[in-house]
C-alpha positions, 0 to 999 in steps of 0.5 A: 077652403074648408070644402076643399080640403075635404075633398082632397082627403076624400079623393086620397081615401079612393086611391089608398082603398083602390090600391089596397084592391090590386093583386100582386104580381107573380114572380115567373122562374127563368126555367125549370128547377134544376134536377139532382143527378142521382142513380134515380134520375140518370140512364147509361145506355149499353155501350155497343158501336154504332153502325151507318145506315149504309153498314150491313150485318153480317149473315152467315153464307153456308147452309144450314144443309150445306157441306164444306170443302178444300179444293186444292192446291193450285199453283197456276191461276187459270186453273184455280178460275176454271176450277171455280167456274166447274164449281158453279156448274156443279151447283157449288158456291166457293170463295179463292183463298191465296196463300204460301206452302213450303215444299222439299227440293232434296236433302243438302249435304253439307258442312256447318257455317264457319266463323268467316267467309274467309275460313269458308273459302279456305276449307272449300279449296282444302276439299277441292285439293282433296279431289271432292267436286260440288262444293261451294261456300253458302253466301246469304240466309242463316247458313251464311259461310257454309259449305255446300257438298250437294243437293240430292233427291234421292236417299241413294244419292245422298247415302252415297255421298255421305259414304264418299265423303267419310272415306275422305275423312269428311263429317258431313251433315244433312237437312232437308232444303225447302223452297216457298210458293204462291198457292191457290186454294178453293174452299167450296160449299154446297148440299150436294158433296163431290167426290174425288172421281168428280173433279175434272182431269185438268184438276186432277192434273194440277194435283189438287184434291177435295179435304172436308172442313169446317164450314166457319172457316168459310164463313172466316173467309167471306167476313175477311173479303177473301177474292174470288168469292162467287155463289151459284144460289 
């Protein structure tokens, strides 16, 4: 018995000296220590859009030698095209650019709107009765429920009606009447400027003409996807 306890308080000194050898072990972290978001640490990027990869950027298409032109107007768009093809021919590049022009039809004579169309109508016969012709009470736009005495291209014609008129004991006025129309017009560039005696007698016909401009307004057009834009280069 006796050997036999020695043995087990020798076998359990081996053990506790054994233990006492082993390391400890290591504790590892989940993931890196967190990072204090200061003005240091933190990067803004510029604020600029993004473009795709299919987006392009814009280049300017006038020369740096190139002049700039207005060709027009044209109020029929055959002849704009043929006019655009003769631009081509002449070494031009041009772009279409559409739009409205207000023109003078004649001088109305006339008397201001009344409160009704029935006073319109009233006052008009009153003139009839009185031996005036040409008249009719305006029935639509701001001079709704006036009373037309005439429209005249000519200031002789009108001088006389006015005249007629005051014999009467009728205070007329007058204003210009204007109407609106689709126009076409050609914005043309190139180094080599064409001059009035240029241009084709199909053009000249049509009453357009050449007028410098300034060549941004060209490259205003072109980045708006203006129509009928074509280059000769």
């Amino acid at each position: 018995m006796k050997y036999l306890f020695l043995l087990l308080v020798l076998a359990n000194v081996v053990v506790f000296v054994a233990w006492l050898r082993v390391p400890s072990p290591q504790v590892v972290p989940e993931g890196p220590p967190e990072r204090a978001l200061t003005a240091d640490v933190i990067v803004l990027e510029p604020l600029t859009p993004r473009r795709d990869a299919g987006d392009q950027v814009p280049t300017r298409v006038v020369g740096e030698g190139d002049h700039c032109m207005k060709l027009g107007p044209f109020y029929s768009p055959a002849i704009a095209e043929q006019a655009g093809a003769w631009s081509e021919r002449a070494g031009l590049s041009h772009v279409q650019s559409p739009g409205s022009e207000t023109f003078k039809v004649g001088d109305w004579v006339y008397l201001p709107p009344l409160e009704s169309r029935e006073a319109a109508v009233a006052r008009a016969r009153e003139l009839r009765d009185m031996g005036i012709d040409d008249i009719y009470v305006v029935a639509s736009d701001e001079f709704r429920n006036a009373v037309a005495l005439g429209l005249y291209s000519t200031e002789r014609g009108v001088r006389q009606r006015l005249e007629y008129l005051q014999q009467m004991g009728v205070q007329a006025e007058v204003r210009d009447r204007t109407r609106t129309r689709e126009v076409i017009n050609l914005y043309v560039w190139g180094e080599q400027v064409p001059q009035a005696g240029d241009l084709p007698a199909y053009i000249q016909d049509e009453g357009a003409s050449l007028e410098a401009v300034d060549c941004q307004r060209i490259e205003e057009l072109h980045e708006g996807a203006a129509i009928g834009y074509n280059s000769a280069a």
